[in-house]
C-alpha positions as CSV (number, residue, x, y, z in Angstrom):
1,X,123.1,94.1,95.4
2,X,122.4,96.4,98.5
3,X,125.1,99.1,97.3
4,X,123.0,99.0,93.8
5,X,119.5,99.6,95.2
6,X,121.1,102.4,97.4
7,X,122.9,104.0,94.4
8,X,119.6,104.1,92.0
9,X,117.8,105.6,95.1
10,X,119.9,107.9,95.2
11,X,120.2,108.9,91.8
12,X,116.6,108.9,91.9
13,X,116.5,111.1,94.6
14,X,119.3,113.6,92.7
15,X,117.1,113.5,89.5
16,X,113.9,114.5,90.8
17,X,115.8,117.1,93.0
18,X,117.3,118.4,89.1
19,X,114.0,118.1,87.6
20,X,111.9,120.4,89.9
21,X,108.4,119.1,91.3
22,X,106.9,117.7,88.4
23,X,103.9,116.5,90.1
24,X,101.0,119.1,90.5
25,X,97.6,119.1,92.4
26,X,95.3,121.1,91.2
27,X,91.6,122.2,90.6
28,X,89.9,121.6,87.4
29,X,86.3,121.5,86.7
30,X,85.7,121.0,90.8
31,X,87.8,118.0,90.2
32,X,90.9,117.8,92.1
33,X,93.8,115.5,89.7
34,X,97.2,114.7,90.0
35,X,100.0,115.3,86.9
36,X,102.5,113.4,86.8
37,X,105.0,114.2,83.4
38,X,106.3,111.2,82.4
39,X,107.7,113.1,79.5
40,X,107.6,115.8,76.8
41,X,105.2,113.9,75.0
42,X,103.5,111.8,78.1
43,X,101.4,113.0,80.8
44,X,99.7,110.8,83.5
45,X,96.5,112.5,85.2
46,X,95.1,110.7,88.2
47,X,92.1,111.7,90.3
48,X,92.7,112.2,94.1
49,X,91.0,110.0,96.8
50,X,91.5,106.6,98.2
51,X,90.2,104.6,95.5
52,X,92.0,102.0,93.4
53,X,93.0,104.2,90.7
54,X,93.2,107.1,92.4
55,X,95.9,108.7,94.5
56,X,95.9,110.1,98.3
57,X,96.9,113.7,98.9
58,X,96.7,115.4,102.3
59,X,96.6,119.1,103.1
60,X,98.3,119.8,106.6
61,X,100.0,122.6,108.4
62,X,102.9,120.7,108.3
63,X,103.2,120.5,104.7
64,X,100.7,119.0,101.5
65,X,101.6,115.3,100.9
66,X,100.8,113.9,97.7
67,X,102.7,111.3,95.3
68,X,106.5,111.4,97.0
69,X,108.1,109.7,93.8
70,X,107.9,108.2,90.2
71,X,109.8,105.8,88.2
72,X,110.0,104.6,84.7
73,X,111.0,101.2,84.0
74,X,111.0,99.3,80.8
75,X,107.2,100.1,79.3
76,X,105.6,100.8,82.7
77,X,105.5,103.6,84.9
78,X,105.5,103.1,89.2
79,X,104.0,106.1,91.0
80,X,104.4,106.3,94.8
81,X,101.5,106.9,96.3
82,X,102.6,107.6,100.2
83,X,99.2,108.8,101.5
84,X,97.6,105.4,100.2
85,X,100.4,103.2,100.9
86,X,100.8,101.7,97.3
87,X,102.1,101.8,93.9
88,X,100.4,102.9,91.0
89,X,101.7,100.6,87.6
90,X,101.1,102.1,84.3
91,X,101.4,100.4,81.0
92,X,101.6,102.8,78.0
93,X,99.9,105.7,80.2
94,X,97.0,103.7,81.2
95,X,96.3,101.8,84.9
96,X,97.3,98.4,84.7
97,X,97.3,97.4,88.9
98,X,98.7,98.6,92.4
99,X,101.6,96.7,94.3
100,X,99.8,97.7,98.4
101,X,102.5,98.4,100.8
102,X,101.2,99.0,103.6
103,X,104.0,97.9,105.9
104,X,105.2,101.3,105.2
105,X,104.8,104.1,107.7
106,X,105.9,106.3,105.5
107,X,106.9,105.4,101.8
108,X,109.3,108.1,100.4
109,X,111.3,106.9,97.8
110,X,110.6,104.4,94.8
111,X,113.4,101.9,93.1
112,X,112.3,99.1,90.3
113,X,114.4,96.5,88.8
114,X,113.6,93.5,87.4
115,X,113.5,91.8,90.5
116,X,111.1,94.1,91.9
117,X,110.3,97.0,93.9
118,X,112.1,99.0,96.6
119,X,110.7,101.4,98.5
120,X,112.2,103.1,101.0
121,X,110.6,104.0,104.7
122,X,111.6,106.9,105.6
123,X,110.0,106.6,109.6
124,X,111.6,103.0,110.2
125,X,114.8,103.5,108.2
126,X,114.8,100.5,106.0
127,X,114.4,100.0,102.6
128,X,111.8,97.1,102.1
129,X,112.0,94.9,99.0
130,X,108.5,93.3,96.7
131,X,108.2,91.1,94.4
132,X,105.7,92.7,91.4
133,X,102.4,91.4,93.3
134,X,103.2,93.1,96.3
135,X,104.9,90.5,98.4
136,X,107.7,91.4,100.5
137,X,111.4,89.6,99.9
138,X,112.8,91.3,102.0
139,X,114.3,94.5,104.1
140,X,117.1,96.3,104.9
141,X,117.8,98.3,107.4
142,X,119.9,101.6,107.0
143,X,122.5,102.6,109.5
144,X,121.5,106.4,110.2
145,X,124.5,108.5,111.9
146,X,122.3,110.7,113.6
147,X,125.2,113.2,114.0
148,X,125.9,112.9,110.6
149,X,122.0,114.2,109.3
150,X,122.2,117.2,111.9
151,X,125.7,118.3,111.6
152,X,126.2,118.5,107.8
């Protein structure tokens, strides 16, 4: 089960790498919106704040954060919103509800199966499991080889 999680992550993590940054902030009509292209024929465009439907995005020297990841599954679609700690659900391009994770320092990748949703924390190095309400099942923790990540 673990080995599966860990192989659509990374898939995941190899397809958005293919695809380019699909996700965009930008300025329209002094109001600041996130795009997320679901596909050639779907786009997702969500305002940016902290409110229930919106999503977080920080300007920093360090780097913008803004939605780290997206997934489609089945009819739905699961934005990760790492500035807000939750996911976004989206039924046929509309807001259906959030799954709130805040046990997350910082959310950076997204998995969903039919027994719920991964997300992966990239500060504590563990991938924490929730059930579709936001519950957690459960977490695993990732051996990290630190010589491994700084001598590859």
């Amino acid at each position: 089960m673990m080995k599966k999680v860990l192989k659509v992550m990374a898939c995941t993590m190899i397809f958005v790498m293919l695809l380019g940054d699909t996700r965009s902030a930008f300025a329209s009509n002094e109001q600041i919106v996130s795009t997320v292209k679901v596909n050639d024929d779907n786009t997702i465009q969500i305002s940016i704040g902290t409110g229930e439907q919106q999503v977080g995005y920080l300007e920093s020297h360090a780097g913008n954060r803004g939605p780290e990841d997206f997934i489609m599954y089945g009819e739905k679609t699961y934005i990760l919103d790492s500035v807000n700690k939750k996911v976004l659900v989206y039924s046929n391009n509309e807001w259906s509800y959030n799954i709130y994770i805040e046990e997350c320092r910082y959310p950076g990748l997204l998995c969903v199966e039919e027994n719920g949703v991964y997300v992966l924390d990239l500060n504590q190095d563990t991938i924490i499991q929730y059930d579709k309400k936001g519950k957690i099942q459960r977490s695993f923790e990732i051996p990290i080889n630190d010589y491994a990540l700084y001598n590859a």
